[in-house]
N, C-alpha and C positions, 0 to 999 in steps of 0.2 A: 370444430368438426369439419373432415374435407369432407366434399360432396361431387360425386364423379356425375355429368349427367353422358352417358350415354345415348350416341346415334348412330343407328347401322349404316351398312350400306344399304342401294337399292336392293330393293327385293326381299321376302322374309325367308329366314330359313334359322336352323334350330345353331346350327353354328355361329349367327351372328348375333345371337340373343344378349342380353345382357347377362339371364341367367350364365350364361356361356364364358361371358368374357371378366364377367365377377368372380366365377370361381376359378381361371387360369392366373387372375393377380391374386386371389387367396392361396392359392397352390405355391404361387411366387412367393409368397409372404412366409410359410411356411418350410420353405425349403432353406430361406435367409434367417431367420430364427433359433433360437437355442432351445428347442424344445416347445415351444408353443404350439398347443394345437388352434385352427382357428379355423370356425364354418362358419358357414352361410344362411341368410334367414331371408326366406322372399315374401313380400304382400304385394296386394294391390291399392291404388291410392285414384283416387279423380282428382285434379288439380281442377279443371274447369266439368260442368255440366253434360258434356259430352263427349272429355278424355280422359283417359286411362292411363297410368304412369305403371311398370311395375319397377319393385324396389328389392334392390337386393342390399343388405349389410354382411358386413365381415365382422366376424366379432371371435374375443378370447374364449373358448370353451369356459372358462369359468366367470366369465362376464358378459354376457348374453348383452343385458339393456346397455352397455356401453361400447357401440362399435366403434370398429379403428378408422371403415370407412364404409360409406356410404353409396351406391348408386339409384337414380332415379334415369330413366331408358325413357327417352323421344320417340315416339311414333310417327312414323310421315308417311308413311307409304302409301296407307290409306287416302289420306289427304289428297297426292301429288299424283296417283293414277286411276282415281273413280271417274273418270272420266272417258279412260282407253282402255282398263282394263277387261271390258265384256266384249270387246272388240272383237274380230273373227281374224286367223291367222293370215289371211290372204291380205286383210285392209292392213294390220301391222306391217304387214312386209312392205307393202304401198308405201306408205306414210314412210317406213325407214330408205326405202329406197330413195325415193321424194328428197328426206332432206340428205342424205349423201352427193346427188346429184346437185343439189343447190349450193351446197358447200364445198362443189368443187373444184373452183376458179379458187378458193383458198386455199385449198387442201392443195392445189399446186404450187402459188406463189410461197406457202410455207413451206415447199421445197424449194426455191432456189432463193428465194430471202428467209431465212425464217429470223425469226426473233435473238436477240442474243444469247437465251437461254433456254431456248426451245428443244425437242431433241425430235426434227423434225422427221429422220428416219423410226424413231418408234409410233409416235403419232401416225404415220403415213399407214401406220403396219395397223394400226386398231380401225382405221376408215376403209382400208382395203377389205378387212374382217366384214367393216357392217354392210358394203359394197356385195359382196359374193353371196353371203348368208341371205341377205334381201332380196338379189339377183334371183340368187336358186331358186324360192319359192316363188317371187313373181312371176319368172318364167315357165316354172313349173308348172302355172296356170293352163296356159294355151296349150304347153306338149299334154296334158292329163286331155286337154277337148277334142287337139288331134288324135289321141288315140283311141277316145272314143266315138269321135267322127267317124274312123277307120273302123272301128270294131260293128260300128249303126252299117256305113256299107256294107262289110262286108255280109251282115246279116241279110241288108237288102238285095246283094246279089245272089246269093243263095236262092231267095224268095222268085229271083227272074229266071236263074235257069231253074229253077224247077217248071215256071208256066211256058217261059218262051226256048224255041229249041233252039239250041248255039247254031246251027245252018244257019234258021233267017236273022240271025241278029250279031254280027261278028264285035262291033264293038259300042260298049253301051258308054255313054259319059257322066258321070254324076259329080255334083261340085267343084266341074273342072277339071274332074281327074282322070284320065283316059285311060281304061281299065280293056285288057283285051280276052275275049271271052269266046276265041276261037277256037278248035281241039286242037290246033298246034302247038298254041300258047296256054301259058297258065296265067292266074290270074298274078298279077304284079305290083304292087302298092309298093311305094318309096316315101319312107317318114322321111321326115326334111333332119338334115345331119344336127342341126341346133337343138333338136328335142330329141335326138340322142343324147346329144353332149348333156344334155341340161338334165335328164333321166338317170344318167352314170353319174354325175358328179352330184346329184342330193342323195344319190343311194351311197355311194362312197364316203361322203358325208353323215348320213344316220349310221353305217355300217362301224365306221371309224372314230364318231368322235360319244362320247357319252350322253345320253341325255341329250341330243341331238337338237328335239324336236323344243323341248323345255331352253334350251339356254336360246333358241332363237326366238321362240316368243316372249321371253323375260328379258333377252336381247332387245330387243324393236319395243314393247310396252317402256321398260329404262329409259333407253335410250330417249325417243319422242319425246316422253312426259319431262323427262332433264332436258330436252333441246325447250319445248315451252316455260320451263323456269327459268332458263339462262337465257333466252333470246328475248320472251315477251313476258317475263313476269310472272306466269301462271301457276297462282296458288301461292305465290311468294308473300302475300299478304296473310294469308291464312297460314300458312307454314312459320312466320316468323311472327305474327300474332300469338299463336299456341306456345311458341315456346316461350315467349315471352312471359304466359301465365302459368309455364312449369316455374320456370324461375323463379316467379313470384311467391309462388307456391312454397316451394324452397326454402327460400330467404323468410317466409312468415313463420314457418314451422322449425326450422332446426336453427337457432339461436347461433349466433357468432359462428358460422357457416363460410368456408370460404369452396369457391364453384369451380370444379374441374371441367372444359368438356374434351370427354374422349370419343373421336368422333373416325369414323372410317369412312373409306371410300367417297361418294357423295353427301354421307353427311356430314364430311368435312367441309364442303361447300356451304352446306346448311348454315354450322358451325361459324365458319368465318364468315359469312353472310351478318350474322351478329353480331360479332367482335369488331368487323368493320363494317360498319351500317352504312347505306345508301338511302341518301334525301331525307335521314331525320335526325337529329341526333342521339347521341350513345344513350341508353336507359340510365336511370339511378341505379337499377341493379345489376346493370353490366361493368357500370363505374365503380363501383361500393364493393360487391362481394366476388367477381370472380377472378382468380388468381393464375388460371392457367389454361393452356389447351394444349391438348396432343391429340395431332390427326397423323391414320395410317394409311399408308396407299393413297393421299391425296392428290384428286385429278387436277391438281391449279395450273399445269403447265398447260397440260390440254384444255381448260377452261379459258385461261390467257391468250392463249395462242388461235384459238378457233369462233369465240366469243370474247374479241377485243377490245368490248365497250366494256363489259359486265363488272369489272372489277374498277372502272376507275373513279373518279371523286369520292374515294370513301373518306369516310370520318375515321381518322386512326385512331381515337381513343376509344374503347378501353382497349381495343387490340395491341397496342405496341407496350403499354406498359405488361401486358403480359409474361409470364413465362411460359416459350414454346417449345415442345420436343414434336420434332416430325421423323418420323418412321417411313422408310422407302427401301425398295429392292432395284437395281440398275437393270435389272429384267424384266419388270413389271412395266409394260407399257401405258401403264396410264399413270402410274406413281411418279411424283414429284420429288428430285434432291433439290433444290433450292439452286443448283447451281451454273454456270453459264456451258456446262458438258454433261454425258451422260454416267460420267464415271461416279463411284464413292468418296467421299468427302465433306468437308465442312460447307455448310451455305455458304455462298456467296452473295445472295439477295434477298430479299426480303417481298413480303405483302407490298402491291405498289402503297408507297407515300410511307408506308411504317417503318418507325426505327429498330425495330427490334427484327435479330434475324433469326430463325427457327435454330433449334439445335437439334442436329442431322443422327439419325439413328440407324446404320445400314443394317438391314439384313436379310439375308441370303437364304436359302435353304437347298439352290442347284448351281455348282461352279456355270459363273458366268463366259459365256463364248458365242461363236458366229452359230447363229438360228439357222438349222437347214428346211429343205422345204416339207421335209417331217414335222418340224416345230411348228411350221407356217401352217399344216393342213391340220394338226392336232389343236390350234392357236393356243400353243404355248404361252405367247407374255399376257396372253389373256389370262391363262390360268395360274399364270404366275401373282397374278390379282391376287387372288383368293388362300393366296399360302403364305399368310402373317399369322398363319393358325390354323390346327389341326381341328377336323372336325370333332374329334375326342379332345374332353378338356383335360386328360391327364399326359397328351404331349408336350413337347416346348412346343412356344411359342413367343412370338416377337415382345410377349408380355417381360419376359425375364429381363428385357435390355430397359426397357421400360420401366420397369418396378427400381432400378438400380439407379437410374436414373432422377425417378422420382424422390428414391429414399436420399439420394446423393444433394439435391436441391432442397430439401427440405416440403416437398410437398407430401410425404407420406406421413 
């Protein structure tokens, strides 16, 4: 029996489901078929006392109890942001701005040294993103108290000429601000031009970009809670403990079981986190039963290149004996091709220390060219993320290169 296990990206949402991604390879399945019909059967399962697996099977319409394939879905998100998630939008934006600023004295030298295989013009472009977005609302702060400073005098001054007569009193001063309150003048208040700028450009910003307000709080809570995993650990025990006890899980229940994981975005991080373990060694049942991985949109360039310790002295087994398909877009700024440029192609490298090289999947769904600064305000390679699949699971999706793949290799 294969056994896919399933890890979203950050964040929940109904598109990354497994239910989701279980039925675009059953669709796949069926498309490559001679007539078979073949659906899906969801439960839910505890693997430990306090988690929840759900499970989806593929299975022949006329053989239910025998599926073709299996997935069991990884929960983390929970895990990896109880921590910031009740946070308040202002302290997020702190914190993300906090560490952009920190990272960057690297975020430069990865422009003019970067790594061999870095692609440090798109990386520059995802830290600029969390730079401006953080920016906006930080700043946001102080023009929202100027303007309600402003709006508190003005009230006040209303309240003085009505009791004191503009003759005995030609100019009153409050908070500094030399306000002239003679009949020849009017009164005159000058916002400082940076709480313009800063008021245009988040309205510009909600006005323009979707969901404005959501993708920069689920921005900054991500991001954070991945800069504490990959910089100090946090939750790295518990996140790779629990998986440890799906697996196990796994391997007790479904007999002669061989373990897929298909893993996205950051849970590809997750993902390889286990295949190449740091400071212990490989499990018996990372050894024994799992056959394969495929991550999409995986961030390792950007995890490599900005967090340069994170990835080194692993243990390359059972990683390298692996079989890997990695899926990527040459527009997706956070997606990794394996290779020493930003174009499409075969890997060129591998997981540090592992032998084995991923087997490169492009694919596209917007002819690639020079990003204008349309793309740049809309962040395009950001949302280029997010399109290895449709939110409906009856469009293509990157599944199809995938299932051909898999059928081609022998893991389906």
């Amino acid at each position: 029996m294969k056994i896919g296990i399933y890890i979203s990206g950050l964040g929940i949402s109904k598109s990354n489901s497994v239910e989701n991604y279980a039925e675009r390879l059953k669709n796949e399945i069926n498309f490559n078929t001679n007539g078979y019909q073949y659906e899906t059967k969801i439960e839910k399962i505890h693997y430990s006392k306090n988690r929840e697996s759900t499970v989806v099977s593929i299975f022949e319409k006329e053989s239910p109890e025998n599926p073709v394939y299996k997935f069991y879905d990884f929960k983390y998100n929970e895990i990896l942001t109880e921590d910031f998630k009740g946070r308040t939008l202002i302290y997020k934006s702190l914190w993300l701005f906090a560490l952009v600023i920190r990272k960057f004295p690297l975020i430069i030298k990865r422009i003019f040294i970067p790594q061999n295989y870095s692609r440090p013009g798109q990386l520059m472009y995802v830290f600029s993103i969390f730079l401006i977005l953080s920016l906006s609302l930080v700043l946001m702060f102080p023009a929202v108290l100027e303007a309600t400073g402003q709006f508190l005098e003005n009230g006040k001054m209303t309240e003085l000429r009505k009791q004191i007569p503009i003759g005995d009193l030609k100019y009153i001063s409050m908070k500094g601000i030399f306000i002239d309150l003679s009949e020849k003048h009017h009164i005159n208040i000058d916002f400082t031009s940076l709480s313009r700028m800063i008021v245009l450009f988040t309205a510009l910003l909600v006005l323009l970009v979707p969901n404005a307000n959501t993708i920069i709080t689920d921005l900054a809570t991500n991001f954070v809670c991945a800069n504490d995993y990959l910089q100090h650990g946090s939750k790295k025990q518990l996140i790779q403990g629990n998986l440890e006890h799906l697996v196990d899980y796994i391997t007790e229940n479904e007999k002669g079981c061989k373990i897929h994981f298909h893993a996205y975005s950051f849970g590809s991080v997750l993902a390889l986190d286990y295949v190449f373990p740091y400071g212990i060694k490989a499990s018996k049942n990372a050894l024994q039963y799992c056959e394969a991985i495929i991550t999409i949109g995986t961030p390792y360039e950007f995890v490599n290149s900005y967090y340069p310790e994170f990835y080194n002295n692993r243990q390359t087994q059972p990683g390298d004996q692996l079989q890997w398909l990695n899926v990527y877009s040459a527009a997706d700024a956070l997606g990794s091709n394996f290779r020493k440029d930003g174009i499409a192609g075969d890997s060129e490298i591998s997981f540090k220390g592992a032998s084995n090289k991923p087997f490169n999947i492009n694919y596209e769904v917007y002819p690639i060219g020079k990003f204008s600064i349309i793309d740049f305000i809309m962040l395009y390679s950001i949302k280029v993320h997010d399109m290895y699949w449709d939110e409906n699971t009856e469009g293509q999706s990157c599944l199809g290169l995938v299932y051909q793949e898999m059928k081609g290799k022998g893991l389906m």
